[in-house]
PDB file of N, H, CA, C and O in Angstrom:
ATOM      1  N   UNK A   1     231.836 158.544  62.553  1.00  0.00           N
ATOM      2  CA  UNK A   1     230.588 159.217  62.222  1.00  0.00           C
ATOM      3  C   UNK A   1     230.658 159.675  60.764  1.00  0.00           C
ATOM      4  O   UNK A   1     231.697 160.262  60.465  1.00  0.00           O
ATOM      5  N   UNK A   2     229.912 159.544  59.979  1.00  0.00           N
ATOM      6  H   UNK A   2     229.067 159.067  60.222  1.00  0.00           H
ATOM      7  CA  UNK A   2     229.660 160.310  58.793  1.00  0.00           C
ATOM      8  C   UNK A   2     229.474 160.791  58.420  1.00  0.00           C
ATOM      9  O   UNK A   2     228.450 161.211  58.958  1.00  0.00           O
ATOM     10  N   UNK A   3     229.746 161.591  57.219  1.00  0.00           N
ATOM     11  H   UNK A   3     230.578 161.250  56.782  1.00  0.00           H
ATOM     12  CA  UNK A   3     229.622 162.950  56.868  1.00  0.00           C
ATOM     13  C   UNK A   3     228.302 163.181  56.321  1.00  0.00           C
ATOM     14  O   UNK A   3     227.694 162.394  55.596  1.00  0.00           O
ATOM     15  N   UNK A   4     227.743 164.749  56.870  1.00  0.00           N
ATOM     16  H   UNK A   4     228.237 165.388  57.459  1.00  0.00           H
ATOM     17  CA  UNK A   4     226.063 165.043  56.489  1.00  0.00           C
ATOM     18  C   UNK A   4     226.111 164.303  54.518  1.00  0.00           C
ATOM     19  O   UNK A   4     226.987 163.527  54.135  1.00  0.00           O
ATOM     20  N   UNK A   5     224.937 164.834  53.603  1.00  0.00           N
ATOM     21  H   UNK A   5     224.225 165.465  53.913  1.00  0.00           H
ATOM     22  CA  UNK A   5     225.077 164.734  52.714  1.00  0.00           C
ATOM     23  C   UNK A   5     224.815 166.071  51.915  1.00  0.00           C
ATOM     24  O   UNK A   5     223.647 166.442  52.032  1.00  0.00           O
ATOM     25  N   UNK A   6     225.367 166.642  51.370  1.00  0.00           N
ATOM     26  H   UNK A   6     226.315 166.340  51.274  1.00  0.00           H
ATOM     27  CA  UNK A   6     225.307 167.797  50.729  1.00  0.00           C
ATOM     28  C   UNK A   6     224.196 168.267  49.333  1.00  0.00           C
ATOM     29  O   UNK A   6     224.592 167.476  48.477  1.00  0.00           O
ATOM     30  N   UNK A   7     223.478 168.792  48.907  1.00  0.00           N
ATOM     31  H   UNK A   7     223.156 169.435  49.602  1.00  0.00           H
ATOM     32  CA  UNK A   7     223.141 169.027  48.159  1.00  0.00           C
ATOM     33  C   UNK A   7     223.533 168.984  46.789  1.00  0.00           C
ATOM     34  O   UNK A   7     224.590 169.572  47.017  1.00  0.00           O
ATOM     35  N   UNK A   8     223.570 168.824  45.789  1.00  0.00           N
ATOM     36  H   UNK A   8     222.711 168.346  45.604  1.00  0.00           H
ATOM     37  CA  UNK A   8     224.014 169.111  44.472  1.00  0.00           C
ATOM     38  C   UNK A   8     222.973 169.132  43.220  1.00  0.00           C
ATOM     39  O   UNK A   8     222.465 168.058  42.896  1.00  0.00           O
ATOM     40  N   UNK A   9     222.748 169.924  42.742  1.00  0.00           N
ATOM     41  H   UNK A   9     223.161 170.796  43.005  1.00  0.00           H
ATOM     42  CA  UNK A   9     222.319 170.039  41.264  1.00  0.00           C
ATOM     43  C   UNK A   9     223.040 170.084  39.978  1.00  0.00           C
ATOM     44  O   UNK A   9     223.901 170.936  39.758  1.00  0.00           O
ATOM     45  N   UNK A  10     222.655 169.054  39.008  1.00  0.00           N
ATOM     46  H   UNK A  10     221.955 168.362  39.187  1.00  0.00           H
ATOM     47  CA  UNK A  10     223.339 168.550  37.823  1.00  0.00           C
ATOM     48  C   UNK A  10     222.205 169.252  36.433  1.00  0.00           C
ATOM     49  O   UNK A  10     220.980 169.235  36.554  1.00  0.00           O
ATOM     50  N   UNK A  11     222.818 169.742  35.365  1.00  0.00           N
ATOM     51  H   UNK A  11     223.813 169.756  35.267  1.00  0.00           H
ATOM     52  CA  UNK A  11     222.394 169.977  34.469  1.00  0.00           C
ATOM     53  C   UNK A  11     222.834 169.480  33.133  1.00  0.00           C
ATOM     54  O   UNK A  11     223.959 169.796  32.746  1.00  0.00           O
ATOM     55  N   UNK A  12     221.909 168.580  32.233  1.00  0.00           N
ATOM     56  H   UNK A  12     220.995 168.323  32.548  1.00  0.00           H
ATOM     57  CA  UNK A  12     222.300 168.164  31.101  1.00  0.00           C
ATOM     58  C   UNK A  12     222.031 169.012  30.264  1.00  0.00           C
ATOM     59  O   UNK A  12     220.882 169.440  30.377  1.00  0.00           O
ATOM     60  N   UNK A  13     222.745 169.536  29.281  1.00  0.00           N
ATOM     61  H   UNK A  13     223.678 169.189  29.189  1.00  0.00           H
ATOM     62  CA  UNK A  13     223.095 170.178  28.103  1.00  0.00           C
ATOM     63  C   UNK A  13     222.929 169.908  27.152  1.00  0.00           C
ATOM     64  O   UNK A  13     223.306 168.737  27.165  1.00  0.00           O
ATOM     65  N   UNK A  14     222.463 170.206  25.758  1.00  0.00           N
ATOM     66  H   UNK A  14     222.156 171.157  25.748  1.00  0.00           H
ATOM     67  CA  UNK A  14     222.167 170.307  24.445  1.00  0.00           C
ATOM     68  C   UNK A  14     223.567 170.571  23.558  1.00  0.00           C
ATOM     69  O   UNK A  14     224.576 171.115  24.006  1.00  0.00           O
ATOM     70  N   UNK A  15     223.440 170.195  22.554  1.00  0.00           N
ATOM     71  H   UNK A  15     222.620 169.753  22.189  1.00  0.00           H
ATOM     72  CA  UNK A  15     224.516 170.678  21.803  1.00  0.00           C
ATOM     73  C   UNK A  15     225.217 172.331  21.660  1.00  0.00           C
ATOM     74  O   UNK A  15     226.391 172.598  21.401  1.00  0.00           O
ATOM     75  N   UNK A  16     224.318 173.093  21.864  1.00  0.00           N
ATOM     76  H   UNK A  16     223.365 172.876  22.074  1.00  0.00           H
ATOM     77  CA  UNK A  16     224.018 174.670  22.207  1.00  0.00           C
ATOM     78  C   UNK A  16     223.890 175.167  23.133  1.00  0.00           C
ATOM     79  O   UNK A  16     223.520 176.337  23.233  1.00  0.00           O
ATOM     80  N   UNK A  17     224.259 174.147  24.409  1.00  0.00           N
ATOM     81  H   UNK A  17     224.559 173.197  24.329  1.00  0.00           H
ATOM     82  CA  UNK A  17     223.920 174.459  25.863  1.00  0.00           C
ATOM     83  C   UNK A  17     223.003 174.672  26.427  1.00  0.00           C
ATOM     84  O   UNK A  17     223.103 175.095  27.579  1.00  0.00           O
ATOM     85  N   UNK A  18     222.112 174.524  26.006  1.00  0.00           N
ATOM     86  H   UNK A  18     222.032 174.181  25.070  1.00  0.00           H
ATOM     87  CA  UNK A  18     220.809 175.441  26.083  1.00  0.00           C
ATOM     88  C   UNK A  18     220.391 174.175  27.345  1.00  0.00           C
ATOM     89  O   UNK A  18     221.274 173.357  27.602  1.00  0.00           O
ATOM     90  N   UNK A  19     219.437 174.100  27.868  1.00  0.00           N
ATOM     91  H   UNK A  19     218.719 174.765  27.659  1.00  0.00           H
ATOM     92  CA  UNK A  19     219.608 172.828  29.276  1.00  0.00           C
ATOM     93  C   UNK A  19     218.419 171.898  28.870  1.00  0.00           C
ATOM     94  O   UNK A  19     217.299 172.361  28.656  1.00  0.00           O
ATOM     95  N   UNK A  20     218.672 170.741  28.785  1.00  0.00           N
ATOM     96  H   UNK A  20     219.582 170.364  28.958  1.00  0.00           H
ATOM     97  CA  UNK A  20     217.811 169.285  29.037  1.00  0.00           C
ATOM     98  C   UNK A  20     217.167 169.107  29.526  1.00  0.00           C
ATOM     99  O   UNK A  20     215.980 169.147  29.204  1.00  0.00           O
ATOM    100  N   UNK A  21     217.731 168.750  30.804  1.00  0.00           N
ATOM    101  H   UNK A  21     218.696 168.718  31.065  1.00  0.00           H
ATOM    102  CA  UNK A  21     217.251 168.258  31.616  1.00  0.00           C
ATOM    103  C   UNK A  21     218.094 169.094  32.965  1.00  0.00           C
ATOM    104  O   UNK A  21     219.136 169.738  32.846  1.00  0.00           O
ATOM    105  N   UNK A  22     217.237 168.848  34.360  1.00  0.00           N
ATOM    106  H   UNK A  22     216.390 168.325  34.456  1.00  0.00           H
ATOM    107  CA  UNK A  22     218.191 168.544  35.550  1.00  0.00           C
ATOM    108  C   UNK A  22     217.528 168.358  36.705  1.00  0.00           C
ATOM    109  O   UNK A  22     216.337 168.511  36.973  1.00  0.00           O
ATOM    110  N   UNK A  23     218.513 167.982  37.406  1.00  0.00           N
ATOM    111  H   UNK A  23     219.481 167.858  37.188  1.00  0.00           H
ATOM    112  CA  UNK A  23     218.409 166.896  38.664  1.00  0.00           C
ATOM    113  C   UNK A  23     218.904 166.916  39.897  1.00  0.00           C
ATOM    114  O   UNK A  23     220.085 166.680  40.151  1.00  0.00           O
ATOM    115  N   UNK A  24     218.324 167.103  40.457  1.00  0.00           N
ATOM    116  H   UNK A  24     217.364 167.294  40.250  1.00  0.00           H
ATOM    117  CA  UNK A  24     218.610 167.576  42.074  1.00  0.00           C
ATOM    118  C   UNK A  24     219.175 166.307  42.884  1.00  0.00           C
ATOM    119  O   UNK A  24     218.518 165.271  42.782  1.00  0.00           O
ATOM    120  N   UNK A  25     220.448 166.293  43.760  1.00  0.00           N
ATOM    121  H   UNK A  25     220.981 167.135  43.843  1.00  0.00           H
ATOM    122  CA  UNK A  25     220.358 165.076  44.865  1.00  0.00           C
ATOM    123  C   UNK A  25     221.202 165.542  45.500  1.00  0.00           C
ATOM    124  O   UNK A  25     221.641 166.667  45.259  1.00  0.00           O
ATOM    125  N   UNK A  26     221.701 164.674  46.617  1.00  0.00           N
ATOM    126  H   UNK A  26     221.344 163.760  46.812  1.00  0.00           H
ATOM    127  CA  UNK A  26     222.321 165.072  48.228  1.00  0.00           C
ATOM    128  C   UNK A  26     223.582 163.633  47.420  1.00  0.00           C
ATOM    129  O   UNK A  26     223.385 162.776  46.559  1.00  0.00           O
ATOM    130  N   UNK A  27     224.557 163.930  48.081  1.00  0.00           N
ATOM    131  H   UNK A  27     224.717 164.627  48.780  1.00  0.00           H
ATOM    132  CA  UNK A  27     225.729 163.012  48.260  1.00  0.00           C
ATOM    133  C   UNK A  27     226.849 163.228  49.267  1.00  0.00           C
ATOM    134  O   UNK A  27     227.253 164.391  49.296  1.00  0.00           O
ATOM    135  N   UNK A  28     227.345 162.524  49.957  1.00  0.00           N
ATOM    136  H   UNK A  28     227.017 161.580  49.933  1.00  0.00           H
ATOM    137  CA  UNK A  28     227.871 162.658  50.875  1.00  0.00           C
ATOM    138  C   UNK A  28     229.663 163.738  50.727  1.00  0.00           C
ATOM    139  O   UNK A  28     230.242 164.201  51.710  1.00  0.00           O
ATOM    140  N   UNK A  29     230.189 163.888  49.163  1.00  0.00           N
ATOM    141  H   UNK A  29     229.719 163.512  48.365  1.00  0.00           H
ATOM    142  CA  UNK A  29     231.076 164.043  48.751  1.00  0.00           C
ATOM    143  C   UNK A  29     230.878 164.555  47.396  1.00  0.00           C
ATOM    144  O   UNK A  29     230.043 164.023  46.664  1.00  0.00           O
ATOM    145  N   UNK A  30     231.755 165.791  46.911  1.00  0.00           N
ATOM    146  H   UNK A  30     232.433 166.223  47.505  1.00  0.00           H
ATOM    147  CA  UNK A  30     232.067 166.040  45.455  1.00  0.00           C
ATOM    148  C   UNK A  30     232.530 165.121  44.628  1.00  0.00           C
ATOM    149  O   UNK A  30     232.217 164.980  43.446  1.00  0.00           O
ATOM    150  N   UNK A  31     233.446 164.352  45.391  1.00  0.00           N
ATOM    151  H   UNK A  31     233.700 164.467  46.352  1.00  0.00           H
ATOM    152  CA  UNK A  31     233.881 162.973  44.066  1.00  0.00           C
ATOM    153  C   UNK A  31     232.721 161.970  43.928  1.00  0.00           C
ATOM    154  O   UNK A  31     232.714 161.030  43.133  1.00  0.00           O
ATOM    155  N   UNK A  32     231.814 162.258  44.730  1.00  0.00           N
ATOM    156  H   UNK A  32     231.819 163.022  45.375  1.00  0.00           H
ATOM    157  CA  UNK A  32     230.532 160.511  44.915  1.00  0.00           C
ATOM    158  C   UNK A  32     229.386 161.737  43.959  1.00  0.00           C
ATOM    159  O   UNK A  32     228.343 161.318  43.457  1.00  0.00           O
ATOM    160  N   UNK A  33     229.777 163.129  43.852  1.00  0.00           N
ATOM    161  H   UNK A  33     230.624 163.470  44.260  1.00  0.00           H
ATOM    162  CA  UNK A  33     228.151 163.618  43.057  1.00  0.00           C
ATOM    163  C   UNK A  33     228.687 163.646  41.846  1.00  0.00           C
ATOM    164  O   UNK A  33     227.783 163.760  41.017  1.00  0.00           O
ATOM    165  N   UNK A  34     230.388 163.564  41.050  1.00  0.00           N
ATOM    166  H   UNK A  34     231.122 163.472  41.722  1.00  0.00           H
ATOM    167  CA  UNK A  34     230.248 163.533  39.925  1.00  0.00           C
ATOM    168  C   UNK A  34     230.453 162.339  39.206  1.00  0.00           C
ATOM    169  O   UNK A  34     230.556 162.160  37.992  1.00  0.00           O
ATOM    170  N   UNK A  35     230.520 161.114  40.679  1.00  0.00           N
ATOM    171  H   UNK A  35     230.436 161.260  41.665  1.00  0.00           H
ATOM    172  CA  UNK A  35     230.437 160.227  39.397  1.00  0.00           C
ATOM    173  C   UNK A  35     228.563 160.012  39.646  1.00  0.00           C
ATOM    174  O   UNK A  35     228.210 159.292  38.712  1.00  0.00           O
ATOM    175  N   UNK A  36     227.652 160.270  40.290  1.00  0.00           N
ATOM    176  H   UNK A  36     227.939 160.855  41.048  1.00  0.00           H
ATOM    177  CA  UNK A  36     226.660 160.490  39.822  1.00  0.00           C
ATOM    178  C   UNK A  36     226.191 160.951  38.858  1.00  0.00           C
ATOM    179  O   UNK A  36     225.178 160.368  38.474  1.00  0.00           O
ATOM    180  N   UNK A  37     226.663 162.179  38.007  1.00  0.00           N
ATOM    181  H   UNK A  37     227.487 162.653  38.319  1.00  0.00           H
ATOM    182  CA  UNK A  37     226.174 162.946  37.580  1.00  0.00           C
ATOM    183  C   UNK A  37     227.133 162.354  36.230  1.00  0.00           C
ATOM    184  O   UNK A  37     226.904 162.883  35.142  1.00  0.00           O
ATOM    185  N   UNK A  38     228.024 161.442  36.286  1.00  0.00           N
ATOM    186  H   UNK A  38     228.210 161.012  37.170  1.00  0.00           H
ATOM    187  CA  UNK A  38     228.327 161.345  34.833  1.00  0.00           C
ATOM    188  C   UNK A  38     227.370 159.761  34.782  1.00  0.00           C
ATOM    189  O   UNK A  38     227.396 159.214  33.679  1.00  0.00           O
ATOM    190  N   UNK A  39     226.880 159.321  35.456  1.00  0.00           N
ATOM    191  H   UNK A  39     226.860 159.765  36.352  1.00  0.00           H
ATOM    192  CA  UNK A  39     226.426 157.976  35.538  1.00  0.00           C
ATOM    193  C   UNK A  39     224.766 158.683  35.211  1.00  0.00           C
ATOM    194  O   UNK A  39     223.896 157.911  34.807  1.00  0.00           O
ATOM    195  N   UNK A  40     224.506 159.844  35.373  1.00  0.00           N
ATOM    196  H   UNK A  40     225.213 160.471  35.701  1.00  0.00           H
ATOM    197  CA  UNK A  40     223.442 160.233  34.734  1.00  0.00           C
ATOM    198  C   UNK A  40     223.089 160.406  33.320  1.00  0.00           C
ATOM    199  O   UNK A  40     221.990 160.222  32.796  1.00  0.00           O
ATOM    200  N   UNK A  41     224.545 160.909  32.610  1.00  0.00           N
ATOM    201  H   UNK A  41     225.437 161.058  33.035  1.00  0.00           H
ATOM    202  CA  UNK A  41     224.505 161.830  31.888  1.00  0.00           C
ATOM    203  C   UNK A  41     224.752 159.933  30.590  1.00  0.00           C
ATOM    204  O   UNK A  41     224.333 159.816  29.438  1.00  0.00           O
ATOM    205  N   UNK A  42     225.184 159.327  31.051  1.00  0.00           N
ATOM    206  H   UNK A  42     225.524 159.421  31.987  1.00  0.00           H
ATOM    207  CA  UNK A  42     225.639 157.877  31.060  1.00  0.00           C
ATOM    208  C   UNK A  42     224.327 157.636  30.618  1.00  0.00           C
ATOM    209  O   UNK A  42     224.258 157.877  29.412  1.00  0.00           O
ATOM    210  N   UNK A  43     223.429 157.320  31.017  1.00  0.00           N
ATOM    211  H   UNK A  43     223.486 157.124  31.996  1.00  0.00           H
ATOM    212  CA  UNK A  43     222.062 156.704  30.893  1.00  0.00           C
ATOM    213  C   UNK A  43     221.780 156.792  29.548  1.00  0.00           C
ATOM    214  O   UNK A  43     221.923 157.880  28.990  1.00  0.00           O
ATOM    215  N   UNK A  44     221.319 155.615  28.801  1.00  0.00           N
ATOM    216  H   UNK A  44     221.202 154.732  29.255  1.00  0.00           H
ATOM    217  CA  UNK A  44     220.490 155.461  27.716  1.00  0.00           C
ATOM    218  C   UNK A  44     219.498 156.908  27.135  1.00  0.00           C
ATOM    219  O   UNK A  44     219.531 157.717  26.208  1.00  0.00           O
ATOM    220  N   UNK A  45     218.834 156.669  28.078  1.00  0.00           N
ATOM    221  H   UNK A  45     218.807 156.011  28.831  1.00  0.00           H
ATOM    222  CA  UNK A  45     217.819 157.826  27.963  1.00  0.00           C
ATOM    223  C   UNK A  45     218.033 159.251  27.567  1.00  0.00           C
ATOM    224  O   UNK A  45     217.270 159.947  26.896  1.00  0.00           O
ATOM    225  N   UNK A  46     219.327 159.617  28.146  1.00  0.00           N
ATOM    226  H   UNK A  46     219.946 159.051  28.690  1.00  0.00           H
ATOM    227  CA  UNK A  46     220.203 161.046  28.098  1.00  0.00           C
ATOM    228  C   UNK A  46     221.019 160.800  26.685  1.00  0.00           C
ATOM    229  O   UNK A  46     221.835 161.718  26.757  1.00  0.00           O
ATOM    230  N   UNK A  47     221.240 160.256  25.693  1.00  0.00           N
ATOM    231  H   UNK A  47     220.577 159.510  25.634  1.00  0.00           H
ATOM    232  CA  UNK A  47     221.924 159.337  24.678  1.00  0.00           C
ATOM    233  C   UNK A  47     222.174 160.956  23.966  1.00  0.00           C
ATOM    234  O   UNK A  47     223.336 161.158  23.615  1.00  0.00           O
ATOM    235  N   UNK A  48     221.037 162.270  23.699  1.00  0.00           N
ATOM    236  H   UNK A  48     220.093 162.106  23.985  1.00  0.00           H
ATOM    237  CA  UNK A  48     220.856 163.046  22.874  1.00  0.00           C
ATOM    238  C   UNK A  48     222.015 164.468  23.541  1.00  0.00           C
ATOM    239  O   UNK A  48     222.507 165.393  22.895  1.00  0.00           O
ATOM    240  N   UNK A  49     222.153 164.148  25.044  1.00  0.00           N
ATOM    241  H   UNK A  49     221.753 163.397  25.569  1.00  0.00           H
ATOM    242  CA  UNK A  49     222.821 165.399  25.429  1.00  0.00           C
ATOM    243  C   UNK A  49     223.974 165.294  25.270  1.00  0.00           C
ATOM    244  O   UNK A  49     224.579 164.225  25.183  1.00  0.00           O
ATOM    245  N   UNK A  50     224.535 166.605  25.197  1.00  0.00           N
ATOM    246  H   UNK A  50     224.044 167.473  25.268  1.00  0.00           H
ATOM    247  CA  UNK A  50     225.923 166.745  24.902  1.00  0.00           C
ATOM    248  C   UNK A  50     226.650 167.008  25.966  1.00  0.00           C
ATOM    249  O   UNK A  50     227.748 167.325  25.509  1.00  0.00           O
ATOM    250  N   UNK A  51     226.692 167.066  27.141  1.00  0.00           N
ATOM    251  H   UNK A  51     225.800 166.808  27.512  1.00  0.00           H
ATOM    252  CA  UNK A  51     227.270 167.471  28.448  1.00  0.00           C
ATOM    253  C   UNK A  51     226.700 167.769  29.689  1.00  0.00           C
ATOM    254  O   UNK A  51     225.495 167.529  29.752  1.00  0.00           O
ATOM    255  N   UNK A  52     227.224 168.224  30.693  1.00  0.00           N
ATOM    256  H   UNK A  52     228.203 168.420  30.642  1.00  0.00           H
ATOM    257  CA  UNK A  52     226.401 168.507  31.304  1.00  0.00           C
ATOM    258  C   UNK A  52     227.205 169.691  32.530  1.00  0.00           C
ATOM    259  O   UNK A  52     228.409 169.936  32.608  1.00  0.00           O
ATOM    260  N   UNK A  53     226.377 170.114  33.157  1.00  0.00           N
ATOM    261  H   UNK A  53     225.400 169.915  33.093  1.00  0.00           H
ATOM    262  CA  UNK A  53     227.678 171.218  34.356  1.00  0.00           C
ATOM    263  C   UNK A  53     226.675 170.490  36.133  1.00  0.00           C
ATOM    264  O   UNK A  53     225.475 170.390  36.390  1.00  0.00           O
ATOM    265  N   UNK A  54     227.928 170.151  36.939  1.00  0.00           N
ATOM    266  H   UNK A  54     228.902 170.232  36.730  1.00  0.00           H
ATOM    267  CA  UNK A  54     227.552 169.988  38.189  1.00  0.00           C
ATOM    268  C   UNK A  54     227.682 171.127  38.788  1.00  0.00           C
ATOM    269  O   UNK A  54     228.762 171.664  38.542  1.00  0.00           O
ATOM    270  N   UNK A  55     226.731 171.926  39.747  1.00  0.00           N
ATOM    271  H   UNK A  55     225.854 171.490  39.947  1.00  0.00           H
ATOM    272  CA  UNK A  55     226.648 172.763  40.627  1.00  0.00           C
ATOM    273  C   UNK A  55     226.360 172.701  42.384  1.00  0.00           C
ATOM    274  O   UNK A  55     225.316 172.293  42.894  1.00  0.00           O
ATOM    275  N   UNK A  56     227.334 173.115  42.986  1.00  0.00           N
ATOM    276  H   UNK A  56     228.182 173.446  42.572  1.00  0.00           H
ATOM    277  CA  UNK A  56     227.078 172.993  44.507  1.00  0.00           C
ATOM    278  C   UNK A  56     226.342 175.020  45.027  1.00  0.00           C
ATOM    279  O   UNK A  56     227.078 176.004  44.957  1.00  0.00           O
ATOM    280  N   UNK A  57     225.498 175.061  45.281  1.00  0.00           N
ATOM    281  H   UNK A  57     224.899 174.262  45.338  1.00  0.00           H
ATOM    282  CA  UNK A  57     224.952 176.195  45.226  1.00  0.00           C
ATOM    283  C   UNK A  57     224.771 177.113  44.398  1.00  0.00           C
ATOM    284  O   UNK A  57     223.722 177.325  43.789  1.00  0.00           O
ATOM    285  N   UNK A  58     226.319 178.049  44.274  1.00  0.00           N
ATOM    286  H   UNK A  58     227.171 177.878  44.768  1.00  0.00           H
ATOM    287  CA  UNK A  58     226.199 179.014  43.161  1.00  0.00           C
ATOM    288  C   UNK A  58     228.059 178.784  42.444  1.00  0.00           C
ATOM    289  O   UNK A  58     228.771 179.592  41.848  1.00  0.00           O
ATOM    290  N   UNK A  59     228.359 177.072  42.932  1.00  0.00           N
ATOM    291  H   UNK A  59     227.780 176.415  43.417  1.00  0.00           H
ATOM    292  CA  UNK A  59     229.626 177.236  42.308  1.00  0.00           C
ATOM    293  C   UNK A  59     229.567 176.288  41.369  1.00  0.00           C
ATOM    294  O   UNK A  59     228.700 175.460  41.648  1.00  0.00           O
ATOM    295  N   UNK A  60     230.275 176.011  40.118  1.00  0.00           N
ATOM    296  H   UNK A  60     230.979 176.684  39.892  1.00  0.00           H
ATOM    297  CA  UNK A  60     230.364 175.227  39.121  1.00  0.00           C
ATOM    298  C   UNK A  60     231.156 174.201  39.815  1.00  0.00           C
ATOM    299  O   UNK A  60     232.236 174.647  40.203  1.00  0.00           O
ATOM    300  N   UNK A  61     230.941 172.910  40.103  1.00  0.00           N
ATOM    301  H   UNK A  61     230.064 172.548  39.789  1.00  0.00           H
ATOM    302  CA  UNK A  61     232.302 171.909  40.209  1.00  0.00           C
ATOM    303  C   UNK A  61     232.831 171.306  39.050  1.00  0.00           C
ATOM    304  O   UNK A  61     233.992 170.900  38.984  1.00  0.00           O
ATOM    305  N   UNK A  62     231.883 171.227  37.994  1.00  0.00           N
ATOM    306  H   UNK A  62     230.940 171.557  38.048  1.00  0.00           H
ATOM    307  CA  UNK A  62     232.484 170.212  37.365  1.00  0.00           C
ATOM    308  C   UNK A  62     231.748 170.652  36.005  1.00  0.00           C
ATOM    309  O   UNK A  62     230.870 171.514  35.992  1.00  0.00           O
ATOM    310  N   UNK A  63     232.224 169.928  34.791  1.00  0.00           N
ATOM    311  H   UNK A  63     232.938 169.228  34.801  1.00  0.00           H
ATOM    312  CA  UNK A  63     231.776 170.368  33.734  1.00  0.00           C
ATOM    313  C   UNK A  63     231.943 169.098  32.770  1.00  0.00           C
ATOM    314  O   UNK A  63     232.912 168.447  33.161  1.00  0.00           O
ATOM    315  N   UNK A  64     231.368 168.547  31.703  1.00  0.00           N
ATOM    316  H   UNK A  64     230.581 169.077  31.386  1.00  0.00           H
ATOM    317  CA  UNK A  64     231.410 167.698  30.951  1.00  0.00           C
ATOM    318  C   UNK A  64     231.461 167.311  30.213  1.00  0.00           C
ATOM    319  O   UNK A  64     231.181 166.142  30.479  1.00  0.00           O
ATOM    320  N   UNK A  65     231.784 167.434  28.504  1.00  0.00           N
ATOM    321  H   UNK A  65     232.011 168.383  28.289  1.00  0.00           H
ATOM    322  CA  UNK A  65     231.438 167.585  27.401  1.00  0.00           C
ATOM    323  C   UNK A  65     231.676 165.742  27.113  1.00  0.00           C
ATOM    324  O   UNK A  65     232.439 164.820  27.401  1.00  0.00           O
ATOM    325  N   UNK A  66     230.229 166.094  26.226  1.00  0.00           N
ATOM    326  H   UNK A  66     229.609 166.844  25.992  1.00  0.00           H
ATOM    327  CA  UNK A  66     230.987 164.082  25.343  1.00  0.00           C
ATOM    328  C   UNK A  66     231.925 164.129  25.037  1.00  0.00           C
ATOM    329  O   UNK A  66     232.238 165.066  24.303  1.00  0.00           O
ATOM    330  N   UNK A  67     233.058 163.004  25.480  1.00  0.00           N
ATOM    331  H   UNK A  67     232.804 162.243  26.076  1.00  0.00           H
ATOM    332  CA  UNK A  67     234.659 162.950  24.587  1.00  0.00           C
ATOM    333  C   UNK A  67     235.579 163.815  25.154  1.00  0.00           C
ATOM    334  O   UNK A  67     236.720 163.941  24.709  1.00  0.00           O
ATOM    335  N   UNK A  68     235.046 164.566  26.342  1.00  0.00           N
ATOM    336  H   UNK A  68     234.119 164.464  26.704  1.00  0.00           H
ATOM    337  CA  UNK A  68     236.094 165.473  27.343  1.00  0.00           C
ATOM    338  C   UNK A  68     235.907 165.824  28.658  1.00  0.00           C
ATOM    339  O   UNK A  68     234.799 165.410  28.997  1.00  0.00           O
ATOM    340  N   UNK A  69     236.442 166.368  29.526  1.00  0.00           N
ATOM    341  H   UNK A  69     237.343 166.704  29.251  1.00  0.00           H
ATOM    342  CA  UNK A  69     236.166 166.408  30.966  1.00  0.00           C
ATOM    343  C   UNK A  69     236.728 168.200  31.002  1.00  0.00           C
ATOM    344  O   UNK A  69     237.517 168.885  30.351  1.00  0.00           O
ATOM    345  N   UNK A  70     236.024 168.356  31.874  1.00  0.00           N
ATOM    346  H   UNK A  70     235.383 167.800  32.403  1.00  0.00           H
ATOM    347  CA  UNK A  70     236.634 170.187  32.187  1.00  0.00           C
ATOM    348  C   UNK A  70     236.327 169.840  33.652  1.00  0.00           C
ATOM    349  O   UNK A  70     235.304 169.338  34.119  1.00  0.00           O
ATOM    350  N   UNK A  71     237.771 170.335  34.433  1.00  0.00           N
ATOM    351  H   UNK A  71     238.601 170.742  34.053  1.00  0.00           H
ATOM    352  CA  UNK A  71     237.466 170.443  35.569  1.00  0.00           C
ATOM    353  C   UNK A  71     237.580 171.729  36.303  1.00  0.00           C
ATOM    354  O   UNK A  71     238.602 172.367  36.047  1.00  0.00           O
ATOM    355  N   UNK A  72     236.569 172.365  37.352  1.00  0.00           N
ATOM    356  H   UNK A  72     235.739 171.847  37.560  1.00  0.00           H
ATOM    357  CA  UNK A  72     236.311 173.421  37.284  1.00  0.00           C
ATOM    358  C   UNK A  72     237.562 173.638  39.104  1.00  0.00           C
ATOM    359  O   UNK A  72     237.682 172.911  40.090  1.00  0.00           O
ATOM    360  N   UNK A  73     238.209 174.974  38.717  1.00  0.00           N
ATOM    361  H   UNK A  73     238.111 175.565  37.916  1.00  0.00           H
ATOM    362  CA  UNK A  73     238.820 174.992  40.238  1.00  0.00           C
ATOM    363  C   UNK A  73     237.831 175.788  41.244  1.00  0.00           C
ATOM    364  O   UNK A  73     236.776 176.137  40.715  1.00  0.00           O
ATOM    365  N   UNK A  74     237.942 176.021  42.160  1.00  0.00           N
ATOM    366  H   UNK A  74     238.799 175.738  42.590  1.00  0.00           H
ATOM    367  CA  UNK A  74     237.528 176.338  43.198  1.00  0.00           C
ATOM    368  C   UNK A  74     238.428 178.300  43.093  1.00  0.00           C
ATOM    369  O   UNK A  74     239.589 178.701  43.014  1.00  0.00           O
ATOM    370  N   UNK A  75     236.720 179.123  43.171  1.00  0.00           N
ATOM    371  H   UNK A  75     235.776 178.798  43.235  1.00  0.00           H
ATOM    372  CA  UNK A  75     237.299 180.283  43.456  1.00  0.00           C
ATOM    373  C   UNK A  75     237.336 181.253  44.563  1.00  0.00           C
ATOM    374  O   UNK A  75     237.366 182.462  44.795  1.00  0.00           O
ATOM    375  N   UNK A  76     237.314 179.890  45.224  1.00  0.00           N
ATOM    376  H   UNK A  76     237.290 178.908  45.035  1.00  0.00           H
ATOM    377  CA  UNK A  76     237.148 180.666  46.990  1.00  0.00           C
ATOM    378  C   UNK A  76     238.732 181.251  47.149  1.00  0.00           C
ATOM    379  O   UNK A  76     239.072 181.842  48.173  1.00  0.00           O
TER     380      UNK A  76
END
């Protein structure tokens, strides 16, 4: 049986952080929403942002900068 799909919201970033864009979707897994969310941030279209932060409710998972990765731990 498979697992529900979870919620996640992704935010693209400005050079100043200030926010882009963002984008709501369900994925079955934290490793399947950030390579979503770098396959977003990936896109032609997004060419101007500088990063971006993945969020599962009110927790940071993941974080992104062009040319670096920040990975966020868990503060449960």
């Amino acid at each position: 049986m498979s697992e529900p799909a979870r919620f996640y919201r992704c935010y693209l970033l400005n050079s100043d952080n200030s926010l882009r864009k963002t984008q709501e979707f369900r994925c079955p897994s934290e490793s399947e929403a950030k390579e979503r969310a770098i396959a977003w941030l990936d896109l032609a279209e997004n060419d101007g942002a500088r990063g971006l932060e993945l969020w599962k409710r009110d927790r940071c998972l993941f974080i992104r900068r062009r040319g670096e990765i920040v990975a966020r731990a868990s503060t449960d």
